[in-house]
Every structure is written in structure tokens, then in C-alpha cells.
C-alpha positions, 0 to 999 in steps of 0.5 A: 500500500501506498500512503500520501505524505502527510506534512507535519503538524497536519492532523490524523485522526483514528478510529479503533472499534469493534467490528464483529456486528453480533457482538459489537453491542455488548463490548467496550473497548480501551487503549492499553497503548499506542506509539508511533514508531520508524518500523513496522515491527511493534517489538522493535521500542528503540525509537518510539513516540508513546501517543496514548497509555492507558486510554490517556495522552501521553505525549509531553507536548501535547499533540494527543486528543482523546475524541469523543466516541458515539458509542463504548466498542469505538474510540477514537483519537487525533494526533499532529503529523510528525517525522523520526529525522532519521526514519526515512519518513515513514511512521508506523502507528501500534496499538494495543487495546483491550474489550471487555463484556459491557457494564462488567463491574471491576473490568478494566474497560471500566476505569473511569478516562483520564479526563474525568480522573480526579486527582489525588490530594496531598498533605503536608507530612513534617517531621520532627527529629 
């Protein structure tokens, strides 16, 4: 297959969901991980770029939107185009999601997304020697 080239800073979006029509009601789905790398072989993690961990952004410099998704079998994301300067101009996008049955409670398609995560309070701990 042959792509276009996509100028960096230009916006892709993806879609992951469930295809499978008889059981696509019944299934939730979640991004344990996506990165973007210069190969094609998901196993090669000398040269990578994280794009979302656990169905979060995890791109420092915020080029990773989470999009809202009609329904809980897709998910969806954008990202801003980029390049490795040393690639040869190909990026390769890897993703490992997990589907879990819908509305099992404990599942881990159950946690609440990152946007709505509250965050951990902290308090002052003196000590006195």
C-alpha cells in the first residue's frame, strides 16, 4: 500500500472499534497503548513516540486528543503529523487495546478516562527529629 505524505503538524485522526456486528453491542473497548514508531515491527521500542497509555495522552507536548466516541466498542483519537529525522519518513502507528463484556463491574474497560480522573490530594507530612 501506498500512503500520501502527510506534512507535519497536519492532523490524523483514528478510529479503533469493534467490528464483529453480533457482538459489537455488548463490548467496550480501551487503549492499553499506542506509539508511533520508524518500523513496522511493534517489538522493535528503540525509537518510539508513546501517543496514548492507558486510554490517556501521553505525549509531553501535547499533540494527543482523546475524541469523543458515539458509542463504548469505538474510540477514537487525533494526533499532529510528525517525522523520526532519521526514519526515512515513514511512521508506523501500534496499538494495543483491550474489550471487555459491557457494564462488567471491576473490568478494566471500566476505569473511569483520564479526563474525568480526579486527582489525588496531598498533605503536608513534617517531621520532627
Amino acid at each position: 500500500l501506498v500512503f500520501p505524505l502527510i506534512p507535519p503538524g497536519e492532523r490524523i485522526y483514528v478510529q479503533i472499534d469493534v467490528t464483529n456486528s453480533q457482538l459489537a453491542n455488548s463490548l467496550d473497548i480501551t487503549i492499553e497503548e499506542c506509539f508511533a514508531s520508524p518500523t513496522s515491527d511493534r517489538t522493535d521500542r528503540s525509537n518510539i513516540l508513546s501517543l496514548i497509555l492507558n486510554d490517556c495522552p501521553d505525549d509531553p507536548r501535547g499533540r494527543v486528543t482523546i475524541l469523543p466516541s458515539p458509542d463504548p466498542h469505538t474510540t477514537r483519537f487525533q494526533f499532529s503529523a510528525f517525522e523520526f529525522t532519521l526514519a526515512g519518513g515513514e511512521v508506523y502507528i501500534h496499538c494495543r487495546t483491550r474489550i471487555c463484556m459491557e457494564g462488567v463491574a471491576g473490568s478494566a474497560c471500566m476505569a473511569t478516562p483520564c479526563s474525568k480522573r480526579k486527582k489525588r490530594s496531598t498533605e503536608m507530612i513534617s517531621r520532627s527529629e
